[in-house]
C-alpha positions, 0 to 999 in steps of 0.5 A, spaced: 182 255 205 185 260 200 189 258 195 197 260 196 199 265 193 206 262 190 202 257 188 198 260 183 204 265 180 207 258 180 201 255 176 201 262 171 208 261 169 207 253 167 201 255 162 205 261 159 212 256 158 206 251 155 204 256 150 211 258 149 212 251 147 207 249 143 209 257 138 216 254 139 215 247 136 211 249 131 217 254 129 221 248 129 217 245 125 218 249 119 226 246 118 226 239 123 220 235 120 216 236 124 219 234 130 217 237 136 224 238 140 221 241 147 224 235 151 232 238 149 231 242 155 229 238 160 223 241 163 219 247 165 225 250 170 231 249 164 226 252 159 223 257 163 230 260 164 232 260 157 227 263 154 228 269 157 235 270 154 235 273 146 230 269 141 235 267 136 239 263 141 234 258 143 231 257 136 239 256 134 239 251 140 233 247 137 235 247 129 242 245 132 239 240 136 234 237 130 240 237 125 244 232 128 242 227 135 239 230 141 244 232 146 243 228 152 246 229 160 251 232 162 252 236 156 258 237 151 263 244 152 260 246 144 253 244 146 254 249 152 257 254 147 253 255 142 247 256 147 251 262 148 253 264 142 260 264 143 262 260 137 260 263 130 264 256 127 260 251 131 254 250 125 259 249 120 263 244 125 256 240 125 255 241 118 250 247 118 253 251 112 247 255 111 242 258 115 233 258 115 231 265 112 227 265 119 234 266 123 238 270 118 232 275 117 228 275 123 234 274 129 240 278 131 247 274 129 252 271 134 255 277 136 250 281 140 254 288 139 256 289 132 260 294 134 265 290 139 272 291 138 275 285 136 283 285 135 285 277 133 292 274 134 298 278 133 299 277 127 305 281 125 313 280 127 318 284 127 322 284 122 329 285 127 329 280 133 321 277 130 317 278 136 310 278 135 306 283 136 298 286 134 297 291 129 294 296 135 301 296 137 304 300 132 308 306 133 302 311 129 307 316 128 312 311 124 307 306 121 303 306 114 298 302 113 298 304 105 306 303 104 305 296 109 311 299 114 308 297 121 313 300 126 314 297 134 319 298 137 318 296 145 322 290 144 329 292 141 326 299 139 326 298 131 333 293 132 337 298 136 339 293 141 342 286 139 338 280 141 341 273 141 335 268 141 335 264 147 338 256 145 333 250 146 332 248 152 336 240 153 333 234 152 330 233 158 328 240 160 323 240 152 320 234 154 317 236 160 315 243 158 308 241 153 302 244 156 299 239 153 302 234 154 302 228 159 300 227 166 308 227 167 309 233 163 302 237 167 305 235 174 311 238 173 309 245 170 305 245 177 310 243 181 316 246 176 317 252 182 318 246 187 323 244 182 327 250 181 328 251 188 332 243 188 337 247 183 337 254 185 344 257 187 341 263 191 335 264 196 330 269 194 330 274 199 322 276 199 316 275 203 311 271 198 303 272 200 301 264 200 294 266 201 292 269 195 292 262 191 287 258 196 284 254 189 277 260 188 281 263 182 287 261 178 294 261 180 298 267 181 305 269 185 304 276 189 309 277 194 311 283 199 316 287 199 323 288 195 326 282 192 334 281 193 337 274 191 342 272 198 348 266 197 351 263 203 358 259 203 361 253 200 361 249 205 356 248 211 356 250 218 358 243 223 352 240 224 347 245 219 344 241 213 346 244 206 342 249 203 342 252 195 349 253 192 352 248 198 348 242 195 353 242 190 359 241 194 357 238 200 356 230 201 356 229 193 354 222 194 349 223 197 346 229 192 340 226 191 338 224 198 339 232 199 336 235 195 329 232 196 330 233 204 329 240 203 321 238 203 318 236 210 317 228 210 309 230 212 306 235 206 302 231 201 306 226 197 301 228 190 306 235 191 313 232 193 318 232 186 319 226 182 326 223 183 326 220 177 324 228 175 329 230 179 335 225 177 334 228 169 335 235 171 340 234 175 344 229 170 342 236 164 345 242 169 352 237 170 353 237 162 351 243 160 351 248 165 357 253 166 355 255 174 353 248 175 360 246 172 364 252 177 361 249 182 363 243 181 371 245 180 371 249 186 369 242 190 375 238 186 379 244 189 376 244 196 378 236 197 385 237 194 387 243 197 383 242 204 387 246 208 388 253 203 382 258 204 378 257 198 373 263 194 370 261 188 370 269 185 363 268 179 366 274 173 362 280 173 364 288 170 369 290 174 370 297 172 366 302 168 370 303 163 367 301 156 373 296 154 372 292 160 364 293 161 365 286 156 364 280 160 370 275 157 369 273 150 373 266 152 366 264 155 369 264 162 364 265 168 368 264 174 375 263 177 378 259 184 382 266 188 387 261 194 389 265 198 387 271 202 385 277 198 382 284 197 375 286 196 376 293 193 379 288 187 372 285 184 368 290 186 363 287 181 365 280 182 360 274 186 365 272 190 364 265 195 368 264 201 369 256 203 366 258 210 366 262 215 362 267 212 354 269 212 349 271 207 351 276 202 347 279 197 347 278 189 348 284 185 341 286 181 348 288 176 351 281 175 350 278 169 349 270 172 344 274 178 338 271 174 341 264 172 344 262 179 336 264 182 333 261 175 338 255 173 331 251 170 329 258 166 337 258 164 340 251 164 345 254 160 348 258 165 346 263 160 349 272 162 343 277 164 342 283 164 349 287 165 353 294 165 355 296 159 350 293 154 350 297 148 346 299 142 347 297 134 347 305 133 352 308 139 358 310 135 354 314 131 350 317 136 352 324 139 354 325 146 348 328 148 344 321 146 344 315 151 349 309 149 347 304 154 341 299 154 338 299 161 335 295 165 327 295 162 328 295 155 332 288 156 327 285 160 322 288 155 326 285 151 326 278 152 319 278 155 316 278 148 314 272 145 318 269 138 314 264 134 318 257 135 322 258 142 323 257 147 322 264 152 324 263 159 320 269 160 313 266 157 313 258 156 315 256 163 308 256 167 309 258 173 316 259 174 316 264 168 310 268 173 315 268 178 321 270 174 317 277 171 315 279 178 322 278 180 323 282 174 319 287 176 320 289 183 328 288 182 327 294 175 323 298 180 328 297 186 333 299 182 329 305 181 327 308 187 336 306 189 338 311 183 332 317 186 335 316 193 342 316 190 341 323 186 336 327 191 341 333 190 339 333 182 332 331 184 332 339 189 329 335 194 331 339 200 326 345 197 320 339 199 322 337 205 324 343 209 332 342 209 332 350 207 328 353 212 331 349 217 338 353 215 334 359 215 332 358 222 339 356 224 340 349 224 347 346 222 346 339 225 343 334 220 341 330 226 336 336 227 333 336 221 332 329 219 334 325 212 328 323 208 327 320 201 322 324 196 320 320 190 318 325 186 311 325 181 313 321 175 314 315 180 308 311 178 304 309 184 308 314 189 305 319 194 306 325 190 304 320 183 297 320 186 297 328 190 298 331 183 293 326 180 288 329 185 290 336 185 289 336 177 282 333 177 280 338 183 282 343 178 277 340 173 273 340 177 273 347 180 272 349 172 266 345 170 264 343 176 262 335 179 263 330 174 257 327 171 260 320 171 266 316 174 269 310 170 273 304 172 275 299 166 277 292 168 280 286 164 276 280 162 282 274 162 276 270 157 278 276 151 278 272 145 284 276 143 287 273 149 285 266 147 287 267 139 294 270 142 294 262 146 293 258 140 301 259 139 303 255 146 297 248 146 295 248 152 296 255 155 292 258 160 291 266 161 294 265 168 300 263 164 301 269 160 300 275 163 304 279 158 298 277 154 292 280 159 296 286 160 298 288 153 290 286 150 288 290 156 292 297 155 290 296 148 282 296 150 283 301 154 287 306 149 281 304 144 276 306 150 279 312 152 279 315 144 272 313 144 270 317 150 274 323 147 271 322 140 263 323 143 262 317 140 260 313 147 257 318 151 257 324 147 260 331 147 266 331 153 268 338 156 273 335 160 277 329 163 282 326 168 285 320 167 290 316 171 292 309 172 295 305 178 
């Protein structure tokens, strides 16, 4: 009968991991008393997969193992790192301060590629509002290393706009918001989206992809479409139940009982809010928010004046002169309007009618439009972003130069991290995620809103054949069609990705095919990542995806040098670079 094949392979391989073994143990001998340690790794099948990676790992494994007890199952995280060799500090953590000359002389370090780059935490604030940020930030132009002038300016633009750090969070908001903390704390970062939605004043208009988090990955908010917060009437409709904004007014007494009959009685009872939970915030926003506290006014009003017609009007920038851009300094967020009255008269005004009335939209322009969507994020009622924002330097400037802040330098602005507080941007786990996607989509709403307003700056009738249709005779504009050109600086648009293609074709046409196509992706387990983590205990890289996309722009940039310096495929001749 012959021998089976796999069998003979099976027994080669036994006989060469035994001799390997035997060079292993004697190697070891030299630096663990003569121990043979080839039991650490469990057999031939865990030894024959591990000598087959670099040789400095499995001596270091052995001296580590000969140095202190030998690890038994299931391994410890550090065990399991230092066969990795992911930690340089875990010898000296089992008190290994120096290294057998057979290891530093023979075998490659930790780092299996010196040349990796590797920035550290952002170690530098700045020195106008005290956001954190990395040396690689810097503005190159404005920065000297020699005289120690590091210039940033993408949060305040070198204290050009005034920033107001965020109050600290109350008593019972601080204490649930450790990523470290206990189970309580855990549970109600996991569900803090659920909670939010129990207080929030105005429903969010968005269709939320609920598919993508199915537990293969960490937890990310994906939604379709344009974000638009909608607010309905003070009271409900007969027979409807309250919803949002209505929970304050409607069946006080019953608040509670309200509040957690938005979820269905059949979802799981792990995922279902805490009422104890739910009664602390709900005691925190009637003591110190000023949104809660109009609401709660207008419901007084409505009881004593049941029969006048009641509107609860939240202050906004009436007109678009810059003395009354100013919201009111006596700290006002909202008046009672008894009576009927006119819209032209509040156009910039948030205005709720008692009934009789459906949903209408909050201005994106608002001050409260993110405090009456976000009440946990702003459980001070805090104002957003607004007209009328001004920089430090506007009366000095001419009137050629911009006066205003715009919408994404203010959300830029409070989205970088501040040693010490309380970002509602950052520090708030998933409802922080939320709350920048909302961000986001609303500055490229408002985008896109201002590119359909000046169609006649943009000359788009040159591109969309309205000019040869006059030549040919056609007056009507139901005859030629009303499109909305996005022009090209529009990142991710048509015309964005045609000029793209069409400047690397002409590269192309000149040098001919390219030799190489090269995509760069993140790694979310970049230890620049995990040191910029270290300031927030607890935080995962799902929380913070201001950190991934910084570190990632950062490498980018650094590769994209290196390219055109020669230095990691050679001399270029040509290049196209575009980012989606």
């Amino acid at each position: 009968m012959d021998f089976p094949a796999g069998a003979a392979a099976s027994n080669r391989q036994h006989r060469i991991d035994r001799m390997r073994s035997k060079k292993l143990c004697s190697r070891s001998a030299q630096f663990s008393g003569g121990k043979c340690l080839y039991h650490v790794f469990l057999g031939r099948v865990f030894f024959s997969r591990l000598v087959k990676l670099n040789n400095f790992f499995v001596i270091l494994l052995v001296y580590i193992a000969a140095a202190g007890p030998l690890p038994t199952l299931p391994f410890d995280k550090e065990y399991i790192e230092a066969l990795k060799g992911v930690h340089s500090l875990f010898l000296i953590t089992k008190g290994i301060t120096t290294l057998p000359a057979v290891l530093t002389k023979n075998y490659l370090p930790l780092e299996s590629y010196s040349d990796r780059s590797y920035y550290g935490g952002p170690a530098h604030e700045c020195p106008h509002c005290g956001a954190v940020f990395w040396y690689q930030e810097r503005v190159k132009s404005a920065s000297a290393a020699a005289t120690r002038k590091i210039i940033y300016n993408l949060c305040c633009r070198g204290g050009k706009i005034e920033f107001k750090p965020h109050k600290k969070p109350p008593a019972p908001l601080a204490e649930l918001l450790h990523f470290d903390g206990d189970a309580r704390s855990k549970n109600f970062l996991r569900q803090i989206r659920s909670y939010n939605s129990l207080f929030a004043f105005t429903s969010l208009g968005a269709s939320i992809d609920r598919t993508i988090n199915n537990g293969t990955a960490p937890y990310v908010f994906k939604i379709n479409g344009v974000v638009h917060h909608r607010i309905g009437t003070l009271l409900p409709r007969r027979g409807a139940r309250p919803k949002f904004a209505q929970l304050y007014i409607y069946d006080t007494e019953h608040e509670q009982q309200n509040r957690l009959g938005v979820f269905d009685i059949d979802d799981n009872s792990a995922d279902q809010p805490d009422p104890a939970i739910m009664e602390s915030l709900l005691h925190m926003l009637n003591e110190h928010n000023q949104l809660v506290k109009a609401f709660r006014y207008a419901r007084e009003r409505l009881d004593h004046d049941g029969n006048e017609k009641i509107t609860l009007r939240l202050l906004g920038c009436n007109t678009k002169d810059d003395v009354c851009y100013n919201l009111p300094s006596s700290g006002e967020v909202a008046a009672i309007i008894v009576g009927d009255y006119s819209a032209d008269e509040y156009t910039y005004d948030v205005l709720i009618q008692d009934k009789e009335s459906g949903l209408r939209r909050v201005s994106c322009l608002h001050p409260a439009y993110m405090s009456l969507q976000y009440p946990l994020l702003f459980p001070y009622g805090e104002h957003g972003f607004h007209l009328g924002i001004r920089y430090t330097d506007a009366d000095d400037s001419d009137g050629t130069r911009r006066k205003y802040v715009t919408m994404l330098e203010f959300g830029r602005l409070h989205m970088h991290y501040r040693l010490n507080e309380a970002n509602p941007y950052t520090c708030y786990g998933r409802l922080s995620d939320q709350s920048c996607v909302d961000m986001y989509s609303t500055i490229e709403a408002s985008r896109l809103k201002w590119i359909a307003d000046h169609q006649k700056d943009l000359r788009s009738e040159s591109v969309q054949g309205i000019a040869d249709a006059i030549d040919r005779g056609l007056i009507n504009a139901d005859s030629v069609g009303g499109k909305v050109v996005v022009p090209a600086s529009f990142t991710a648009g048509r015309r964005y990705f045609v000029m793209n293609y069409q400047d690397a074709m002409a590269i192309c046409r000149v040098y001919g095919p390219p030799d190489l196509f090269v995509t760069f992706t993140c790694n979310t387990k970049w230890r620049e990542i995990g040191d910029a983590l270290c300031f927030e205990p607890g935080q995962q890289s799902c929380d913070r995806s201001d950190l991934i996309v910084r570190v990632f722009h950062m490498k980018v940039d650094e590769f994209i040098a290196d390219i055109r310096e020669g230095k990691t495929f050679g001399p270029i001749k040509a290049g196209q670079q575009f980012r989606v």
